[in-house]
mmCIF file of the C-alpha atoms, coordinates in Angstrom:
data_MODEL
# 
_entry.id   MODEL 
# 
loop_
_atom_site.group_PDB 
_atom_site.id 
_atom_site.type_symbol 
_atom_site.label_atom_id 
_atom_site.label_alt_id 
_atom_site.label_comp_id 
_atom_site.label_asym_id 
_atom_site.label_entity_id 
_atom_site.label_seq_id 
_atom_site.pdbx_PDB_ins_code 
_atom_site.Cartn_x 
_atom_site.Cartn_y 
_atom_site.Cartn_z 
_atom_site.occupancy 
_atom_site.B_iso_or_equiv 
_atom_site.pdbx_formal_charge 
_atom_site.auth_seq_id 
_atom_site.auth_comp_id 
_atom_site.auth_asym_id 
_atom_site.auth_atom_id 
_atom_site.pdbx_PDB_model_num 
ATOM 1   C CA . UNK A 1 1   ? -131.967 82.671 10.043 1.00 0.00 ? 1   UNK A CA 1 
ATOM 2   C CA . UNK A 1 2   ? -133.680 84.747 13.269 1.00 0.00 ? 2   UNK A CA 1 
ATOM 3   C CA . UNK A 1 3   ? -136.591 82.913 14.706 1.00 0.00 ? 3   UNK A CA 1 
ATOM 4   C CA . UNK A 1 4   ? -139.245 85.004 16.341 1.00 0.00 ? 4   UNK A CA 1 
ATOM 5   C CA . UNK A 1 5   ? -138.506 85.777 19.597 1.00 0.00 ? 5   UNK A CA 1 
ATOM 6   C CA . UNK A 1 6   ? -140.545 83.300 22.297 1.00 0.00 ? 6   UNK A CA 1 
ATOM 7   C CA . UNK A 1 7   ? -142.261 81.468 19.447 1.00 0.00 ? 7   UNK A CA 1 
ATOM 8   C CA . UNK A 1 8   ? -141.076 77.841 20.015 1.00 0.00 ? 8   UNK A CA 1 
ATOM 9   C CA . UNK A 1 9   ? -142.687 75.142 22.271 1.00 0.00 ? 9   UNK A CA 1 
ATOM 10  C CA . UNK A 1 10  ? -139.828 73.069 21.606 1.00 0.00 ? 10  UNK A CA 1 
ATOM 11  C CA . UNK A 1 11  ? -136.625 72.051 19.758 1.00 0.00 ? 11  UNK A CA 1 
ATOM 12  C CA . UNK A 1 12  ? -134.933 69.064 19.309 1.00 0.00 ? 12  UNK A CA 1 
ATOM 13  C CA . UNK A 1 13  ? -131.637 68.596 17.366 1.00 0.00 ? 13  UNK A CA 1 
ATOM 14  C CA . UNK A 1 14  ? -130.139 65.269 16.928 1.00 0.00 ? 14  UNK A CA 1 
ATOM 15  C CA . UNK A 1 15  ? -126.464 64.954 15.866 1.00 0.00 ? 15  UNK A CA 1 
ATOM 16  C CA . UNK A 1 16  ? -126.459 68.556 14.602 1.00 0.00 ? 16  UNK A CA 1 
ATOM 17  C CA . UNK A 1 17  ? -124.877 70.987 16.332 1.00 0.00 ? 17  UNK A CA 1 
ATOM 18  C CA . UNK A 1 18  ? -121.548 69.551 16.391 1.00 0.00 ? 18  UNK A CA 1 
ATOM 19  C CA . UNK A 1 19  ? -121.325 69.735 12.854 1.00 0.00 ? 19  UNK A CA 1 
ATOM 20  C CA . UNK A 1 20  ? -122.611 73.830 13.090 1.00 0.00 ? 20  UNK A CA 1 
ATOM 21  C CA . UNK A 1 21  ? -119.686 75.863 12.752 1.00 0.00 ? 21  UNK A CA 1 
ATOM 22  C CA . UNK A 1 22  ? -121.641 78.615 14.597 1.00 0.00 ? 22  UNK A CA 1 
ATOM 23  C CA . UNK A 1 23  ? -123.214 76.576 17.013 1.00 0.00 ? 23  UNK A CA 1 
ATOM 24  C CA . UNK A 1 24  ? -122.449 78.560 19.756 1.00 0.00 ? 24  UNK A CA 1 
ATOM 25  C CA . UNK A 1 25  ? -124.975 81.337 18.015 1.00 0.00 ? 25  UNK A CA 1 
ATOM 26  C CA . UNK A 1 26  ? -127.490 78.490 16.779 1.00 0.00 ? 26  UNK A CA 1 
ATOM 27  C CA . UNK A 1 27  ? -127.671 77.316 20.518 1.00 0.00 ? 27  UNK A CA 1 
ATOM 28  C CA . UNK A 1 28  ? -128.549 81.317 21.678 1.00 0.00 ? 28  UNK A CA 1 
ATOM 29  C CA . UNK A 1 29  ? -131.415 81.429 18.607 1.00 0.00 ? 29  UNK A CA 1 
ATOM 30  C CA . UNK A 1 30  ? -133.216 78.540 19.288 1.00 0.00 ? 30  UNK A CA 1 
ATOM 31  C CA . UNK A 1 31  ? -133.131 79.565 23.367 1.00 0.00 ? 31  UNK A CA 1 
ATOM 32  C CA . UNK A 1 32  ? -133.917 82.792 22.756 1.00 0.00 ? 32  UNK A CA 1 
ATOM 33  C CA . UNK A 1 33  ? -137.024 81.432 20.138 1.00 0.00 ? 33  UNK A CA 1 
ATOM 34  C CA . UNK A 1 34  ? -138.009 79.071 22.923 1.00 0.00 ? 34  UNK A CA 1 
ATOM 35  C CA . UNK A 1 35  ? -141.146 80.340 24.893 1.00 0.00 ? 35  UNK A CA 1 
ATOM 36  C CA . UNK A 1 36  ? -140.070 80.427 29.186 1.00 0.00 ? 36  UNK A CA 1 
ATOM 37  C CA . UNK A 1 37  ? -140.056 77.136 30.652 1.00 0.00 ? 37  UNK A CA 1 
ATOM 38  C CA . UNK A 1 38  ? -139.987 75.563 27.061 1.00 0.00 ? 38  UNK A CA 1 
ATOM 39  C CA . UNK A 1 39  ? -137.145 73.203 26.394 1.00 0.00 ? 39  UNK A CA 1 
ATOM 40  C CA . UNK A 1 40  ? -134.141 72.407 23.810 1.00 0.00 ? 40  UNK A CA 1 
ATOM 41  C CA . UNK A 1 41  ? -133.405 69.007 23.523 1.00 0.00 ? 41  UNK A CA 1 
ATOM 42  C CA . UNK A 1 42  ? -130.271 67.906 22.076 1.00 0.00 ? 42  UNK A CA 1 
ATOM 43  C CA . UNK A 1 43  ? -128.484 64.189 20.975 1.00 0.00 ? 43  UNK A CA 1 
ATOM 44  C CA . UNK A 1 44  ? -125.174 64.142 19.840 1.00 0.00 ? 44  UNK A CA 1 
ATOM 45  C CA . UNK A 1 45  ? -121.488 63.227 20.350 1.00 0.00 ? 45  UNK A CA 1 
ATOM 46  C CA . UNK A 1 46  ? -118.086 64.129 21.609 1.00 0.00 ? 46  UNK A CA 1 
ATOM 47  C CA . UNK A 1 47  ? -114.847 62.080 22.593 1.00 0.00 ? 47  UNK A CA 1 
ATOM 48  C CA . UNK A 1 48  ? -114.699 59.243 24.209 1.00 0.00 ? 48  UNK A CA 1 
ATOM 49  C CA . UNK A 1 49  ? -114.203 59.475 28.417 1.00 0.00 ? 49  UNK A CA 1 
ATOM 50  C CA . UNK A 1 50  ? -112.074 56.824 30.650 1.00 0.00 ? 50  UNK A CA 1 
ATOM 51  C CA . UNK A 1 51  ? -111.202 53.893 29.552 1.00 0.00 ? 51  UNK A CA 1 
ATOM 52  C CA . UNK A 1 52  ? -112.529 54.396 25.915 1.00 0.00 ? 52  UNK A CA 1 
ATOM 53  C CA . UNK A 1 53  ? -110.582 57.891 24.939 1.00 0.00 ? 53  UNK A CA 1 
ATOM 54  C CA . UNK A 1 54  ? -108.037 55.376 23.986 1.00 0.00 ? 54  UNK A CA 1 
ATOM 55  C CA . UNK A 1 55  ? -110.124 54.817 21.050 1.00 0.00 ? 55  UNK A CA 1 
ATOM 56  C CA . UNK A 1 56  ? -110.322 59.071 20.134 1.00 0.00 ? 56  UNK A CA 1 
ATOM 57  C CA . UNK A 1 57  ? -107.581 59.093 18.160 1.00 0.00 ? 57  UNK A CA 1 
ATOM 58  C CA . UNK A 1 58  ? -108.788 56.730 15.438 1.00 0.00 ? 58  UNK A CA 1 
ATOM 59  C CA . UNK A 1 59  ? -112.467 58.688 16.110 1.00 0.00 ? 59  UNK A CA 1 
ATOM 60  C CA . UNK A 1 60  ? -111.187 62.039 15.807 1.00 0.00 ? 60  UNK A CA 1 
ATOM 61  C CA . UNK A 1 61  ? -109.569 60.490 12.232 1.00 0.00 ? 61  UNK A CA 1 
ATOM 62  C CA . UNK A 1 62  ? -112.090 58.924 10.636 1.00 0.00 ? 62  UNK A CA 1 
ATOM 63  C CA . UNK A 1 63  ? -114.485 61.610 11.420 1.00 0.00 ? 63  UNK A CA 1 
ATOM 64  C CA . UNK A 1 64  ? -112.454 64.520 10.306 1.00 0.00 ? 64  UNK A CA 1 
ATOM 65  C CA . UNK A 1 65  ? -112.104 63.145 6.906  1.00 0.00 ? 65  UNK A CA 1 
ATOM 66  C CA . UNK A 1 66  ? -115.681 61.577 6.500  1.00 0.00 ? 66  UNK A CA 1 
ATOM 67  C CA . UNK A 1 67  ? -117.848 64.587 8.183  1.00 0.00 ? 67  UNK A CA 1 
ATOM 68  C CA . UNK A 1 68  ? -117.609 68.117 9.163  1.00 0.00 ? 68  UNK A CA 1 
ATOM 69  C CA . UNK A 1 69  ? -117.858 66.480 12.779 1.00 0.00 ? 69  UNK A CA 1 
ATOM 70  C CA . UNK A 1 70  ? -115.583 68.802 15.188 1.00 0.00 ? 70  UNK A CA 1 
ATOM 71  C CA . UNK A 1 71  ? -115.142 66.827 18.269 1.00 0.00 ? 71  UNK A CA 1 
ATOM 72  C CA . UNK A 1 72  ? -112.881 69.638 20.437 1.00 0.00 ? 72  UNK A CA 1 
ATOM 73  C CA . UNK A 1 73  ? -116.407 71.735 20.345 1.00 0.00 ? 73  UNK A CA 1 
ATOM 74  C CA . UNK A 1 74  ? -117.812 71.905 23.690 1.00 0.00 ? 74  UNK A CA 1 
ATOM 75  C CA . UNK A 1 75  ? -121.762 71.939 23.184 1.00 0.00 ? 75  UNK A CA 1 
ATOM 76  C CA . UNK A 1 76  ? -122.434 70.743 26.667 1.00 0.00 ? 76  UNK A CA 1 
ATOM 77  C CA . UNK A 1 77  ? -120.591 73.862 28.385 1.00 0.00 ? 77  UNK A CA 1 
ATOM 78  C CA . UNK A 1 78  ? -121.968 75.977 25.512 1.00 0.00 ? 78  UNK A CA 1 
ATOM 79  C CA . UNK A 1 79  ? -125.749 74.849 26.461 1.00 0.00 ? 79  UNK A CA 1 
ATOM 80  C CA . UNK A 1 80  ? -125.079 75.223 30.437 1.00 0.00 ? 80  UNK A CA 1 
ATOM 81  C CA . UNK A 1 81  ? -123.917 78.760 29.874 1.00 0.00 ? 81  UNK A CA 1 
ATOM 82  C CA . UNK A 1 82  ? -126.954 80.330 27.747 1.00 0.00 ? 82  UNK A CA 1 
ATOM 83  C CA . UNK A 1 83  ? -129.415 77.882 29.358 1.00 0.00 ? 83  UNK A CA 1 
ATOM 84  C CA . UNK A 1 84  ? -128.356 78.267 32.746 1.00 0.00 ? 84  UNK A CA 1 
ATOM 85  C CA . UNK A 1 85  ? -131.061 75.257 33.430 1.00 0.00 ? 85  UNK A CA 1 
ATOM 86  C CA . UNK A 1 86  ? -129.786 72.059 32.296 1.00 0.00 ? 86  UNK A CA 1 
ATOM 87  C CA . UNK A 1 87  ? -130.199 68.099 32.659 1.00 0.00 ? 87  UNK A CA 1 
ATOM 88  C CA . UNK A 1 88  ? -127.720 66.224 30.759 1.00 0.00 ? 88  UNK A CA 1 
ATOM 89  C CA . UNK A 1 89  ? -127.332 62.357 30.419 1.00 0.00 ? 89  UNK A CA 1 
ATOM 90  C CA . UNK A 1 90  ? -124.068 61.006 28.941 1.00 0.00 ? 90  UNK A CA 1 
ATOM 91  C CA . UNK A 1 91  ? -124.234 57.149 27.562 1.00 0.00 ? 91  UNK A CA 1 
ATOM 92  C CA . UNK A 1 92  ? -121.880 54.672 25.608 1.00 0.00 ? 92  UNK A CA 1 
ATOM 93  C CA . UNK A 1 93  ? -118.495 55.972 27.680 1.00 0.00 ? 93  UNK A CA 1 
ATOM 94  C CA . UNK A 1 94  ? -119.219 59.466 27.519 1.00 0.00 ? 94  UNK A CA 1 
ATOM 95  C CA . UNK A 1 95  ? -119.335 59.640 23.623 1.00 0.00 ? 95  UNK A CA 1 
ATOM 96  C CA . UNK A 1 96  ? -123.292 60.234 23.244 1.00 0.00 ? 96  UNK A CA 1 
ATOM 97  C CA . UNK A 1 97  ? -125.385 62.722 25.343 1.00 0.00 ? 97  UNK A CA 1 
ATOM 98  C CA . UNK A 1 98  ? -128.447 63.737 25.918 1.00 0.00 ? 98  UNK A CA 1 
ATOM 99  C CA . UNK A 1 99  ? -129.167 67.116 27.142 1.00 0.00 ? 99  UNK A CA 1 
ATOM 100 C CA . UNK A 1 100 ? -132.647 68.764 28.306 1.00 0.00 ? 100 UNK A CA 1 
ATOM 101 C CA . UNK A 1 101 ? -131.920 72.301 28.642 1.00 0.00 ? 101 UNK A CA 1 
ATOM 102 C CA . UNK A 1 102 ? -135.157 74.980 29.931 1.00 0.00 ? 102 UNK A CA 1 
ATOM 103 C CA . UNK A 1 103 ? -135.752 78.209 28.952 1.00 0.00 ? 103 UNK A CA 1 
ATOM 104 C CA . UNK A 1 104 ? -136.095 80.232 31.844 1.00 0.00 ? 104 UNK A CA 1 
ATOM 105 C CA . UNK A 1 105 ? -139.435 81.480 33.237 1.00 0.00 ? 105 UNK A CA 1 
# 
């Protein structure tokens, strides 16, 4: 679905896109919806990071078979690339972020 361009004051997705097998194109459509200087906020999850990847393994399992959860997807790069403005806030060893990312002026 195409949003109108520059129509958004906002998005927020929470624990979405890494179950979007286009997210990559999802990510463009709702920047390219957002009005300039608007932003796309976005929760969700990846691997584990130090200590805790020991656990990504057993994640990467039980995830595979209970949800169409792909944790090799890189949202975070995916966001800084299209957004090119980006805050991001990573919580719980890296699995859960949060990431603010502006539509350009």
């Amino acid at each position: 679905m195409d949003m109108p361009i520059d129509s958004l004051d906002g998005a927020l997705c929470t624990f979405g896109l890494s179950v979007i097998l286009g997210y990559v194109a999802a990510i463009k459509g709702v920047i390219k919806a957002l009005k300039s200087g608007r932003r796309f906020v976005v929760l969700d999850a990846k691997l584990f990071e130090g200590r805790a990847q020991v656990m990504n393994p057993l994640i990467g399992l039980i995830f595979r078979h209970t949800t169409s959860w792909d944790c090799e997807e890189d949202i975070i790069g995916a966001v800084r690339e299209i957004s090119k403005e980006m805050e991001l806030e990573k919580f719980s060893a890296g699995h859960n972020y949060l990431i603010a990312a502006t539509k350009p002026s």
